[in-house]
DOROZA-337008 format. One line per 3 residues: number of its first residue (from 1); their letters; for each residue x, y, z of C-alpha. Coordinates in steps of 0.02 Angstrom, whole numbers. Layout:
% residues N
NUM = A = X Y Z ~ ...
% end
This chain:
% residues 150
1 = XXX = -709 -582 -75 ~ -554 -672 -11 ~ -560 -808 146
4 = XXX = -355 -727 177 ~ -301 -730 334 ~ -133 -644 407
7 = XXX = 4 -755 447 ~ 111 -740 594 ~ 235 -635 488
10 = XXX = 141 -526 440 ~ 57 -504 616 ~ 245 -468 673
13 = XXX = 270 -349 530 ~ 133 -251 590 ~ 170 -220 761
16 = XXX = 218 -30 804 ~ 101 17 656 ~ -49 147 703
19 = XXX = -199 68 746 ~ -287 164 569 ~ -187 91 452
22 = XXX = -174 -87 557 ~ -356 -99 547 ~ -375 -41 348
25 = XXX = -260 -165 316 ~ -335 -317 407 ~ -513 -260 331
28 = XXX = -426 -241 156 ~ -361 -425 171 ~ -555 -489 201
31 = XXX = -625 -387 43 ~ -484 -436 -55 ~ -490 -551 -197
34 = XXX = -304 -583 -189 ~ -218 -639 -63 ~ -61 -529 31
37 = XXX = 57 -533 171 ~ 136 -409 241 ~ 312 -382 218
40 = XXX = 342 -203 302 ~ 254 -85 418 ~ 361 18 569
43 = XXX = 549 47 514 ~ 697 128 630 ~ 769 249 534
46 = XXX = 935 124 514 ~ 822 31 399 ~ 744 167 292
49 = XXX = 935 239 274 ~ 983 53 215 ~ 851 44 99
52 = XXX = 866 228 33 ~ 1048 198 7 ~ 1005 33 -91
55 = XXX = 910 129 -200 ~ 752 37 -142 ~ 684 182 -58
58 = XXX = 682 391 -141 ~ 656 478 36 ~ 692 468 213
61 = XXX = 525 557 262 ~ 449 375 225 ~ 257 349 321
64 = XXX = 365 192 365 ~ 461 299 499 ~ 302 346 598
67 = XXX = 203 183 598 ~ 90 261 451 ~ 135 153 321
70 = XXX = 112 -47 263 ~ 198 -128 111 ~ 111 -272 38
73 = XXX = 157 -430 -66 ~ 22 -502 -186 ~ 11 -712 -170
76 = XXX = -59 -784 -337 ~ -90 -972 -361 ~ 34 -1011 -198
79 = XXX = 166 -893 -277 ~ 221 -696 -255 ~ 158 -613 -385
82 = XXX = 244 -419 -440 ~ 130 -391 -596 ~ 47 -219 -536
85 = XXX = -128 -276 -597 ~ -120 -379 -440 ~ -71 -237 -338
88 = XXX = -229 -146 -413 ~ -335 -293 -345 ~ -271 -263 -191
91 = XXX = -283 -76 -201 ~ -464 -86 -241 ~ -485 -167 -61
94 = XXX = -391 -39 19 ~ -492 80 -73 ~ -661 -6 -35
97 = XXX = -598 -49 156 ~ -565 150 161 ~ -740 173 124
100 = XXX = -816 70 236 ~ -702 139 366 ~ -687 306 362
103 = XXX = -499 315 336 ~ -408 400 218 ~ -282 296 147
106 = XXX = -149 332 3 ~ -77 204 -142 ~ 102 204 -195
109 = XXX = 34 199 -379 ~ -80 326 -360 ~ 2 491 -258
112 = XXX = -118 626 -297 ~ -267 606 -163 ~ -336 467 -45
115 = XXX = -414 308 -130 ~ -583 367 -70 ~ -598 495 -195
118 = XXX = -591 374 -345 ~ -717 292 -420 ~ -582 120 -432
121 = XXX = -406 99 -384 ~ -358 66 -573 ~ -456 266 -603
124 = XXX = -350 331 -457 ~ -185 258 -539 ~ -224 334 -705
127 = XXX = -246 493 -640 ~ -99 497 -560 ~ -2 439 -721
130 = XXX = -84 524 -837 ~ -53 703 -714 ~ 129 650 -701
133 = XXX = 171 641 -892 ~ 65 792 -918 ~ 210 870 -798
136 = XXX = 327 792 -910 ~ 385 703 -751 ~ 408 529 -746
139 = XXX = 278 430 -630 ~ 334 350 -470 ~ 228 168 -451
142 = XXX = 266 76 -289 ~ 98 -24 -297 ~ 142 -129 -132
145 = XXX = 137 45 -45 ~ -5 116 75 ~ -8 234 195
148 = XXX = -119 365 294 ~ -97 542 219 ~ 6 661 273
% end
């Protein structure tokens, strides 16, 4: 269990954001054995179109729109880390912080259901891939990615 704490950036990135996934998040950071910062929660829709049209975003129906959304960045060893087995650390937390708090929460690596229903975040990701390539469809993994279901 991680000693994190949110820095002042990450407070300001998650003003605007409903109160659920706020508090997920800040319970996520204390269970989590990585550290993370915040880098997006509450986006005009000037942003999302920006980001869509840089082909950093697929939709403009984004969680990010409504306040329902928070994307993450994984610090390893005083450095950002984008390996996605850090993003499953961090995913776990989520998971076990949507336990403990009775809030459905969904991972950008893992589409199909809420965290909660897994057994582990790394399960809940394999589902999801394993589902997608049975569709022959390709699977979309944005592990930074959490949000409160639709």
């Amino acid at each position: 269990m991680g000693l994190w704490k949110l820095g002042k950036r990450s407070e300001d990135r998650l003003k605007g954001v409903k109160p659920q996934i706020d508090e997920i998040t800040r319970r996520a950071l204390q269970l989590s054995e990585l550290d993370f910062g915040v880098t997006y929660g509450l986006r005009t829709e000037e942003e999302q179109r920006a980001l869509v049209d840089a082909g950093k975003s697929q939709t403009m129906k984004s969680r990010h729109l409504t306040g329902d959304a928070v994307d993450v960045v994984a610090y390893k060893d005083g450095s950002v880390s984008w390996e996605i087995a850090d993003y499953v650390t961090i995913a776990e937390a989520f998971r076990l912080a949507s336990i403990e708090l009775n809030i459905d929460v969904e991972w950008g690596a893992a589409w199909l259901a809420p965290l909660s229903k897994y057994d582990s975040a790394k399960e809940a990701m394999q589902v999801y891939v394993d589902t997608r390539k049975s569709q022959d469809r390709r699977p979309f993994i944005d592990g930074p990615h959490f949000q409160l279901p639709w």
